[in-house]
N, C-alpha and C positions, 0 to 999 in steps of 0.2 A: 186075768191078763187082758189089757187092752189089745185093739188094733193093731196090728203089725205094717198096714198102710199110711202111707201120710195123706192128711185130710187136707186138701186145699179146693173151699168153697166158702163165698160169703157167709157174713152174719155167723151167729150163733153156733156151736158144735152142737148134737142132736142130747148129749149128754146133759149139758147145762141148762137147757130152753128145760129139759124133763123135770131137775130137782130144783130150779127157778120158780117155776111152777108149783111142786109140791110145798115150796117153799112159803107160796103165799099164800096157802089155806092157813098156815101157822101166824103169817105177819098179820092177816085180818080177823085172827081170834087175838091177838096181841092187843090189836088197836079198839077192839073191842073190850076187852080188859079198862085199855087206857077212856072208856067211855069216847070213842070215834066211829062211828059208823061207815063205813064203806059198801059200796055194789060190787067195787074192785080193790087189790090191795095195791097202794103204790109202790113202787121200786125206791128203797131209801139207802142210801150208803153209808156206809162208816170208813173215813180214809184216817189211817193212821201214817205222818210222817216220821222221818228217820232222826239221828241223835244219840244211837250208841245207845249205852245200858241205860242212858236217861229214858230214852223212849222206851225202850221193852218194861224199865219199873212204869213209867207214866200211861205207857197205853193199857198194860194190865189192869190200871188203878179206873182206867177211862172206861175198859169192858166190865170189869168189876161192877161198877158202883150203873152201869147203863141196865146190869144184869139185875140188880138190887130193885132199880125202880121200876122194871118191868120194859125198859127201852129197848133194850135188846132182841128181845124178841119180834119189833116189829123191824128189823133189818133184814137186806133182803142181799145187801153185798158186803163184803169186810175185804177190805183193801189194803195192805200199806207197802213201805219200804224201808232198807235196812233195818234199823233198831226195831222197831212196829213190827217187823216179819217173826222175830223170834219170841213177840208175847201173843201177835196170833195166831201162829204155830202150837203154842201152847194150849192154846183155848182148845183147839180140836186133838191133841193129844193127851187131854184130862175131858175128853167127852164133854166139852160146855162145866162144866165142873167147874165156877169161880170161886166159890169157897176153900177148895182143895187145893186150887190153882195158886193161891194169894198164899196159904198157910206152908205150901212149899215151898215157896219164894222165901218168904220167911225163915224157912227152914234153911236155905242153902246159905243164906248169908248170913245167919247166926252161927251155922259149923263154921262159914269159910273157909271148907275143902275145895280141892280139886283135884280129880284121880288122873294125876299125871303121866303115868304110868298106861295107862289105858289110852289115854291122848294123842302118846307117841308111840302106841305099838296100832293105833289109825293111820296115824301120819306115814308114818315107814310103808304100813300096807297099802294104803291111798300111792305111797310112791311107785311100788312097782306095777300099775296100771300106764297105760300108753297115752293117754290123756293127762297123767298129773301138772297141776300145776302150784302156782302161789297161791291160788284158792284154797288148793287141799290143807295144805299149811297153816291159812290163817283159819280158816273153820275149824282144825281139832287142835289146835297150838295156841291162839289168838281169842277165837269165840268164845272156845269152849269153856277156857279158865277165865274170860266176863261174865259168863254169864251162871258157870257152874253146872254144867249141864253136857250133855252126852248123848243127844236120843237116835236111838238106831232105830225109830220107827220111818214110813215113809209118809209121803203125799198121798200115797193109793188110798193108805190107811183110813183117810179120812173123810172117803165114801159114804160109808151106810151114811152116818149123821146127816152127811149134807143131802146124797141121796132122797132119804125120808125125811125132809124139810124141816129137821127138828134146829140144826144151824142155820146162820148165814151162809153166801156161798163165799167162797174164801180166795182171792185173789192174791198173789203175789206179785213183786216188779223185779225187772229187770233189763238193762238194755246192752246192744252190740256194740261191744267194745271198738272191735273193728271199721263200723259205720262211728268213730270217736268224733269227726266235723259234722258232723251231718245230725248229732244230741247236741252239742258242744255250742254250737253257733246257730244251726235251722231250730235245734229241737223237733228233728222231722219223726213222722210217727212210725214207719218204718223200723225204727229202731229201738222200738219197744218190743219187750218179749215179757211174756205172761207164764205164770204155772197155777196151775187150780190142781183139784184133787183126780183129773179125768184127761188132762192134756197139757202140753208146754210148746209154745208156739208165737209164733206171729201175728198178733190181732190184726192190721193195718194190711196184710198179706191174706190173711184167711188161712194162713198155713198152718198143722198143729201137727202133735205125736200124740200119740198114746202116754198120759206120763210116766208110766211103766217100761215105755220105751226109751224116755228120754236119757239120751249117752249112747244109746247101742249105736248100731253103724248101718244108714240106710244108702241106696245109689238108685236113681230113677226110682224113688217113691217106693221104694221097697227094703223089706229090714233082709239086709246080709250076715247080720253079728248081733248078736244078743250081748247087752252086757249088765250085771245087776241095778236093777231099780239102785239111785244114789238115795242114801241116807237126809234125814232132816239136817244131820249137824250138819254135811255139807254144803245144804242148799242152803242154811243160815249162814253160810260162810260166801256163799254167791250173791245172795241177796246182799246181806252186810259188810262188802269191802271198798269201802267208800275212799278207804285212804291208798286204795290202790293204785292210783292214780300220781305218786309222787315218785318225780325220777331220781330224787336225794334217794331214798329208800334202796331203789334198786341194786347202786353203786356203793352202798354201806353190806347190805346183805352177800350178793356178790364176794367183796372184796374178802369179807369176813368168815364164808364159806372158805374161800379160796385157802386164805391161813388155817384154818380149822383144819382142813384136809395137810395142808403141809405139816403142821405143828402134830397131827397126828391124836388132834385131844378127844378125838370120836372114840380114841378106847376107853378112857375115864367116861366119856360120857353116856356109852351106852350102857354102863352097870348099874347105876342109880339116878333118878333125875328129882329133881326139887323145886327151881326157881324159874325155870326156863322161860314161861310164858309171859311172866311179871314184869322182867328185866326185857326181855324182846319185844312188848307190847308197850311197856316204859319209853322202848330206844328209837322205836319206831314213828310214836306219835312227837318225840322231840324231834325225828327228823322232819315230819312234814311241819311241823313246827315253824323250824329253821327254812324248810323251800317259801315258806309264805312271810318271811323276814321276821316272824315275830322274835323269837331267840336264834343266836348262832350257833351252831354245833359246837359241842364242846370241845377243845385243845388241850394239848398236850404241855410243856415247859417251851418246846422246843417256837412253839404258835403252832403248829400244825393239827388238824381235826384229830380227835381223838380214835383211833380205828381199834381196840383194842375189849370192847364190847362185849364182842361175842365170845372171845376166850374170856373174860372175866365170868361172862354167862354161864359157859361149861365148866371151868373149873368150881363153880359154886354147884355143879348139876351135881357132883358126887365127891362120895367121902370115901370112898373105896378106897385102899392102900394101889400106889402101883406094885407095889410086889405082888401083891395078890393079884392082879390083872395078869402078871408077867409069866405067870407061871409056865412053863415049857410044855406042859401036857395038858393045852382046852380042846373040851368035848364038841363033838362036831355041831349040838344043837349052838353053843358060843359061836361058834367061827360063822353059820348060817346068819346069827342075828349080826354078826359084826359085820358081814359081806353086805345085809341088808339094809344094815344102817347107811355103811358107806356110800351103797346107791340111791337112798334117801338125800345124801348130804349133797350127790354130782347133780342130781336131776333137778335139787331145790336150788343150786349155783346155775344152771342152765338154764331154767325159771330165770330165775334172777336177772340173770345177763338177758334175756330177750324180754324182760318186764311180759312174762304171759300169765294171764289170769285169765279162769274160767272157761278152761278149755275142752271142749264138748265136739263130740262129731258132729256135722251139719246135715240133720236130714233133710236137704235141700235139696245135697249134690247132685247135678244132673237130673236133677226133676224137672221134665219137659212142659210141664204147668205155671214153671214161675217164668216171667215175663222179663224178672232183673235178672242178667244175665252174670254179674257180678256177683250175685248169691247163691247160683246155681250152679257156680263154678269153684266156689269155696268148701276145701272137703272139711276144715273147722267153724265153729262160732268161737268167741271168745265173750261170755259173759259177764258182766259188773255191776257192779249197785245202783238202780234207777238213781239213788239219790245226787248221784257224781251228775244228770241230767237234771232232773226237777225232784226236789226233795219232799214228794208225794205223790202218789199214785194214779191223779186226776186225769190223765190220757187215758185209762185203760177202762175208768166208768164212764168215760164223757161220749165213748162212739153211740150215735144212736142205736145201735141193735140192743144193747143194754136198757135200753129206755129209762135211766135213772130219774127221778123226777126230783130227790132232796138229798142231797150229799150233806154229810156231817163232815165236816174237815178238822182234827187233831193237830196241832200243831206243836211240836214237841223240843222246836229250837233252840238252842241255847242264843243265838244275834237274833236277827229282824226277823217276827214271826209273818211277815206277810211276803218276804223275798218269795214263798213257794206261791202266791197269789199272784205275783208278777208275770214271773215265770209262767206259769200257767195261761195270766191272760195273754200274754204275746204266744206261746203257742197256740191257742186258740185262735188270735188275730191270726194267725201267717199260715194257719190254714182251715179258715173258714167254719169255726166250728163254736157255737150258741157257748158262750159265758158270760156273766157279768162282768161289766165292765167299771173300774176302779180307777178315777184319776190319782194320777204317780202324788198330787200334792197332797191328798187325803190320805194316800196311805203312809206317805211322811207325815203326814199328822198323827197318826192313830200309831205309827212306831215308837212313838217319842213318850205315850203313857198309852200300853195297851189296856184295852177292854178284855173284859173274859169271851166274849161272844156277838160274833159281826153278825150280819145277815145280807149277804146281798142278791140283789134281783134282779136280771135280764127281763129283754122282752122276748125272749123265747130259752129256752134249756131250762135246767134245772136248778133249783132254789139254793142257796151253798152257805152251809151254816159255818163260821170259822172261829177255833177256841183257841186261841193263844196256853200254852201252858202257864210260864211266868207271865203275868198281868196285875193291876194295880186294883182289880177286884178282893183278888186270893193273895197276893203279897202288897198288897200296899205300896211303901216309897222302897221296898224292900227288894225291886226285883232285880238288880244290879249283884244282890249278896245270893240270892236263889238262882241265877247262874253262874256263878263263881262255884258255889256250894257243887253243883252239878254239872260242870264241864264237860265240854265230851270228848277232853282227855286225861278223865280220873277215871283211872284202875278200878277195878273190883274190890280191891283190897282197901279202899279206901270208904269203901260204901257197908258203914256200917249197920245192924236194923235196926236205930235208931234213923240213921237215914236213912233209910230203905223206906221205913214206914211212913215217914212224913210226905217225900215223895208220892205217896200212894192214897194218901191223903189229902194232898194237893191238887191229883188228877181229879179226885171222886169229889171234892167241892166244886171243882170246873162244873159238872154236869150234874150233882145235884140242884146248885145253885141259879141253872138256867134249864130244866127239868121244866118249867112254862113256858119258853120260846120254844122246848122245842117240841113239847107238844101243839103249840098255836098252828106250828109251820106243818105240820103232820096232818090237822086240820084243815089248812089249808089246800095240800097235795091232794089230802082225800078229798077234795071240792065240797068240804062241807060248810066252809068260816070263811068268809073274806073280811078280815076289818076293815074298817074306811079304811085306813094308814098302808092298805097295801098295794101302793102303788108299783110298780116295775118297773121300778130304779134301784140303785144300791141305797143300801140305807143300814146306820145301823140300829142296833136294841138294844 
């Protein structure tokens, strides 16, 4: 059990500076493996960006194949957002285990099950907490049946590993929904929030919890209410709700609830469920779809949007007779789960209607240490997928108390894999903080036929290695049809392991295949190799 106080002090938590540490007696027997010599071991990151199931198969394929050639070992941070969260996750809930890790993968998406039934008796119970919101929903309804998966382990969990420095240290993203101008348009840093395996908090603030703590209910820095440590599936459901953010959505969900409850089809549907997730996660990405003009919602005869969805959704949920449902004599355990469905169905409409996602007590409240007075006055956060901000995790390695000195940057996009370099350098610019700098007409050049692997170099911060997934190394003229193939709005159901594997095959040629730069650059960190050519400029390899 962590702290029961909230920690608001600069720099580093006492927890992280400790397995950072133990960490690099591991990263400089690594580098010594890779024949590098060191006095000190540098701080190297691995950032993985978001992309839906594309990214959790590709980053898996990225730790994989890092783990194969011994590169892993000498990381010292693992970072990402949305999609990237739930194959890093993985890594520390199969113990570093990539072998095990890849062959289960494989495994899920060769059954192509999904235990439905267990999904939505999460969902229902996630409802009757005071906090529920559309997060709880899309995590055990939405994630769960992408990715196959269910893990009711936690964050604490993944301690000892990192602890005794046999892992990277494991960072997660996420930022306040609520501060939404201030990601949106400053990208100010403020508005980033972090979970590691020892705290979830405010970098930019120095504020943190215990993450043991994180949900319970604090007032003046002190825990009032204990509430259980939140499950992984959840937080994969916080970190990865990217398409949270569309107001089509909310007014389809909503309206559709609303009918469900009049039409009364919550009886059929809480006897047997089937398809639910398929068709809702189907409905959902056509609607952001249609907010970004690409398709228009679909109509009816009459021309009117089709609203009729989500009862086609439940009526396919079950095959139960109504007679059988109707019987005059149900047992009280029936009538419990039907009361508790129904309250599942009001609170996920009340959701709806206030578009509230990732809704969390603020252990901020009235805490006499924070200086924003607007945060200290808010008794919720509302948390969203970093990616809706910068669709990678680079704010949260880049503060100096991290000291990172060579970030590995993942790029797992399906459009322009350098938009997160952009982004990144204008946050950097607008608040003063060491990154390489990239003219906008270069990186329109290098979008137009990517490279597998950039390099760029400032004259002060850290060195930033950037891997495009699809590139014109590992797809050839092909990379137009290898995002098509991997869209990141194809279903699960669609990802067969045939494609699963190739995928993961694609990632692990990315990094076998430049497996010398990035050993040069590691080299170089360690102050061992300067080649002439290493000037401090951007440049690529």
């Amino acid at each position: 059990m962590g702290s029961s106080e909230v920690s608001v002090i600069p720099g580093l938590q006492k927890e992280e500076k400790a397995a950072v540490e133990r960490r690099r007696l591991h990263v400089l027997k690594a580098l010594k493996k890779l024949r590098i010599e060191a006095d000190e071991a540098p701080a190297v990151a691995v950032l993985g960006s978001g992309g839906g199931l594309r990214a959790h198969i590709a980053c898996l394929g990225v730790l994989s194949e890092m783990k194969e050639q011994g590169l892993l070992d000498a990381v010292t941070y693992l970072a990402g957002v949305s999609g990237s969260t739930w194959a890093i996750s993985s890594l520390y809930t199969n113990d570093g285990d990539m072998e095990a890790l890849e062959a289960d993968l494989k495994h899920r998406f060769t059954r192509q099950e999904w235990d439905l039934a267990k999904s939505l008796q999460k969902t229902i119970q996630a409802a009757r907490s005071e906090n529920y919101s559309l997060t709880d929903f899309w995590a055990y309804m939405v994630i769960s049946k992408q990715t196959r998966e269910l893990p009711e382990s936690h964050l604490s969990n993944m301690k000892k590993p990192v602890e005794e420095g046999t892992l990277p240290y494991p960072i997660f993203a996420a930022i306040d929904n609520d501060l939404q101008p201030s990601w949106q348009e400053a990208r100010a840093p403020e508005t980033w929030f972090e979970f590691t395996p020892h705290h979830a908090g405010f970098p930019a603030l120095g504020a943190f919890v215990s993450i043991t703590h994180f949900g319970s209910k604090f007032k003046k820095g002190r825990l009032v209410r204990t509430h259980p440590e939140r499950d992984l599936t959840f937080l994969r459901g916080l970190w990865g709700s990217a398409l949270g953010n569309t107001e089509v959505i909310r007014e389809y969900i909503f309206d559709q609830l609303r009918n469900l409850t009049l039409k009364g089809l919550w009886r059929r549907a809480v006897a047997n469920a089937k398809s639910i997730g398929h068709l809702l996660f189907a409905r959902l990405l056509r609607l952001q779809e249609s907010s970004q003009g690409e398709h228009p919602p679909p109509e009816d005869e009459g021309g009117e949007p089709e609203h009729t969805w989500l009862t086609e959704m439940l009526e396919n949920w079950t095959r139960t007779s109504l007679e059988k449902q109707e019987q005059p004599h149900e047992d009280p355990e029936r009538k419990g789960s039907l009361s508790n469905f129904m309250d599942f169905v009001k609170k996920t409409g009340i959701c709806a209607s206030k578009w509230e996602w990732g809704t969390t007590h603020n252990f901020l409240y009235k805490h006499s240490g924070i200086r924003d007075k607007i945060m200290s006055s808010r008794k919720h956060l509302h948390l969203v997928d970093a990616g809706l901000a910068i669709n990678t995790p680079f704010p949260l390695v880049l503060p100096p108390t991290r000291e990172v000195h060579l970030i590995l940057s993942f790029d797992f996009s399906a459009g322009d894999p350098f938009e997160t370099i952009r982004a990144t350098t204008d946050y950097c610019r607008r608040h003063k903080i060491p990154f390489p700098q990239v003219e906008e007409a270069e990186l329109d050049l290098w979008s137009k036929a990517p490279a597998s692997c950039y390099i760029l170099k400032g004259e002060t911060g850290p060195v930033v290695m950037h891997f495009p997934l699809f590139n014109i190394d590992a797809c050839g003229g092909d990379i137009e049809a290898w995002s098509d193939t991997y869209d990141t709005f194809k279903l699960a159901d669609t990802y067969t392991l045939d494609v699963v594997v190739l995928l993961l095959a694609l990632a692990k040629k990315n990094v076998r295949e430049n497996k010398k730069k990035i050993l040069r650059e590691l080299m170089n960190v360690a102050g061992l190799y300067y080649p002439k050519d290493s000037a401090r400029s951007c440049c690529l390899a």
